[in-house]
C-alpha positions as a Markdown table, in Angstrom:
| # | Residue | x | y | z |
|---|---|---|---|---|
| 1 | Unk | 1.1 | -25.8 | -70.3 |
| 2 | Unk | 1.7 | -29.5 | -70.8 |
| 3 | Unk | 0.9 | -30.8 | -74.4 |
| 4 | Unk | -0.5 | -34.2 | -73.3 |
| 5 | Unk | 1.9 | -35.8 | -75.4 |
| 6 | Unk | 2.5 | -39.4 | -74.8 |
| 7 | Unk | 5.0 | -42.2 | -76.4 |
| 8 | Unk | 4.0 | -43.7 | -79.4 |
| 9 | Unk | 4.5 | -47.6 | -79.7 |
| 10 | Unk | 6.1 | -47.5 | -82.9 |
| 11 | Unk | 9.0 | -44.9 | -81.8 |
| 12 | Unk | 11.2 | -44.3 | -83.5 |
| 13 | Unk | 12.7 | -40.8 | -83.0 |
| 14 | Unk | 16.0 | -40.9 | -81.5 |
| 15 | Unk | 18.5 | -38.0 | -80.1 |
| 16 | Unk | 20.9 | -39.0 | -83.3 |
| 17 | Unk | 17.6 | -39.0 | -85.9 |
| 18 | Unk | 15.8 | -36.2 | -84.5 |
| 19 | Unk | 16.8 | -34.9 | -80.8 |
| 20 | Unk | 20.2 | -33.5 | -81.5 |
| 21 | Unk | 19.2 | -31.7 | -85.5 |
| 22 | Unk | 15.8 | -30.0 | -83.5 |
| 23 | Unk | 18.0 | -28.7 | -80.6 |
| 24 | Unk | 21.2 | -27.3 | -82.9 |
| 25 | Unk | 18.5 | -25.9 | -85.7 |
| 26 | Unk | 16.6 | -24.2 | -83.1 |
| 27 | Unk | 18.1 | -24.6 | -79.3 |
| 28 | Unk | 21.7 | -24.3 | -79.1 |
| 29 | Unk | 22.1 | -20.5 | -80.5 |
| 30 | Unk | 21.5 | -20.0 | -76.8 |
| 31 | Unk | 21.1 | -23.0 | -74.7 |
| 32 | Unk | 24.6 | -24.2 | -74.9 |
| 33 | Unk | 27.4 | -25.3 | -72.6 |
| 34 | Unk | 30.4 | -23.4 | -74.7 |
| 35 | Unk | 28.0 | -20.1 | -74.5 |
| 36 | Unk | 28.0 | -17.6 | -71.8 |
| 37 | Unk | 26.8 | -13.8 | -71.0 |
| 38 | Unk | 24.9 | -12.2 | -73.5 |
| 39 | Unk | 25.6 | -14.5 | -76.1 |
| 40 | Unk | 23.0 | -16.7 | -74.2 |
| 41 | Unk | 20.2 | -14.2 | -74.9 |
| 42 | Unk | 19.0 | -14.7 | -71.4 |
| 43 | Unk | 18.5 | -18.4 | -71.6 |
| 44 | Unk | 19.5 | -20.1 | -68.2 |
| 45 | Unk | 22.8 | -21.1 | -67.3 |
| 46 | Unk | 22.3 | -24.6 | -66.4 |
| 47 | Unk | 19.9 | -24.9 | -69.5 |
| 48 | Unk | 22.5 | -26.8 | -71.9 |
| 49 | Unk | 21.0 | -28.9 | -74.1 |
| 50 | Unk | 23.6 | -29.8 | -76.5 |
| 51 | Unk | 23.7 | -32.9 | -74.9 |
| 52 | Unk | 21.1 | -35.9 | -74.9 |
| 53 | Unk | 21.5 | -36.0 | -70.8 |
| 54 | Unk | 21.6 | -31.8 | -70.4 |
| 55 | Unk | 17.8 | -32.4 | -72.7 |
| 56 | Unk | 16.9 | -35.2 | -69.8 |
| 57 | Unk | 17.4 | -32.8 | -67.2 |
| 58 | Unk | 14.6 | -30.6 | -68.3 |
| 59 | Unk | 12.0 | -32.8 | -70.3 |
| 60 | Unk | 9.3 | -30.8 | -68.7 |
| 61 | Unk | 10.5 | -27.5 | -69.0 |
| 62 | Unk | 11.2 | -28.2 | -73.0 |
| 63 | Unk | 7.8 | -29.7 | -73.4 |
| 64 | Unk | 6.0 | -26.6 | -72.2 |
| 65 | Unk | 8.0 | -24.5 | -74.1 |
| 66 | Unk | 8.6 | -25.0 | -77.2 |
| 67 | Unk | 6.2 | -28.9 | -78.1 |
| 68 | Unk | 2.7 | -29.9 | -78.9 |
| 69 | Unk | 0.7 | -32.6 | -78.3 |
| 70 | Unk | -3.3 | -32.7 | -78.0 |
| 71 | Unk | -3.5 | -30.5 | -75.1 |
| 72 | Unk | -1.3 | -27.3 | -76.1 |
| 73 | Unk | 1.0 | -25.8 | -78.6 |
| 74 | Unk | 3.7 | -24.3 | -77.2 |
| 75 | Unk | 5.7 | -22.1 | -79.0 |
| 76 | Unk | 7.1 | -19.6 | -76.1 |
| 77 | Unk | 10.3 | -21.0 | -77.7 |
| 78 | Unk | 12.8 | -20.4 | -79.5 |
| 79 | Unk | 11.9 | -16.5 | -79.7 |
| 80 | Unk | 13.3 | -15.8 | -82.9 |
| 81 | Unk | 13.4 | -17.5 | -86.4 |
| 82 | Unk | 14.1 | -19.7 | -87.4 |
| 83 | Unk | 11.5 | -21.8 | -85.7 |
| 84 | Unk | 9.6 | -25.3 | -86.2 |
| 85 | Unk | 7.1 | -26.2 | -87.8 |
| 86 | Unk | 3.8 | -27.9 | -86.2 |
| 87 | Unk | 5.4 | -31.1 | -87.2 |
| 88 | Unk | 8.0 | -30.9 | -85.8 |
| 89 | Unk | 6.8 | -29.4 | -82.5 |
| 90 | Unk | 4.8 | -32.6 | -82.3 |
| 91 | Unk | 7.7 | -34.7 | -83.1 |
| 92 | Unk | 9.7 | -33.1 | -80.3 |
| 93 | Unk | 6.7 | -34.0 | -77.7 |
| 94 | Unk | 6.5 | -37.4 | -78.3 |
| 95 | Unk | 10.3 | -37.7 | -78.5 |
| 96 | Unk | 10.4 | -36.2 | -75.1 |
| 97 | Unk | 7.1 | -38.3 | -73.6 |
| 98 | Unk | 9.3 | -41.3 | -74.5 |
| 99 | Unk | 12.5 | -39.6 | -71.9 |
| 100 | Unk | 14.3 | -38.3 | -75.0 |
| 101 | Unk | 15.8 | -41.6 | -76.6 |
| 102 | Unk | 19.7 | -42.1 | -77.8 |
């Protein structure tokens, strides 16, 4: 489900201050361009998102996922600890509702 998150007007999350720590702590283990096969643990092939433009690709898809926002918390990812907090789940919706800033 959507969270409902929207852009706040005093953003200030960016893919160097928050997008790229969030996806290597708890994305890249298996959505990852230098993984492949089983070390992917199922995750997509053309889900990458150890890049700012790979994340861009699939705002959507990330939000319902694995972000919350007033509407849902989504935690259907990652499956396995280590995972985030509320905070950050928050953090990662409005970072995405404002198209994933560099």
């Amino acid at each position: 489900m959507p969270t409902g998150s929207s852009c706040p007007t005093t953003q200030t999350l960016t893919y160097g201050t928050f997008g790229q720590p969030f996806l290597t702590s708890y994305c890249t283990r298996c959505h990852s361009s230098v993984l492949s096969g089983d070390a992917r643990k199922d995750a997509p092939e053309d889900h990458n998102f150890d890049t700012v433009l790979g994340v861009r690709g699939f705002l959507d898809h990330i939000d319902e996922a694995a972000a919350a926002g007033p509407d849902a918390v989504n935690t259907r990812m990652p499956p396995s600890d280590p995972r985030p907090t509320l905070g950050e789940r928050q953090k990662l919706g409005e970072w995405l509702a404002c198209g994933a800033p560099e």
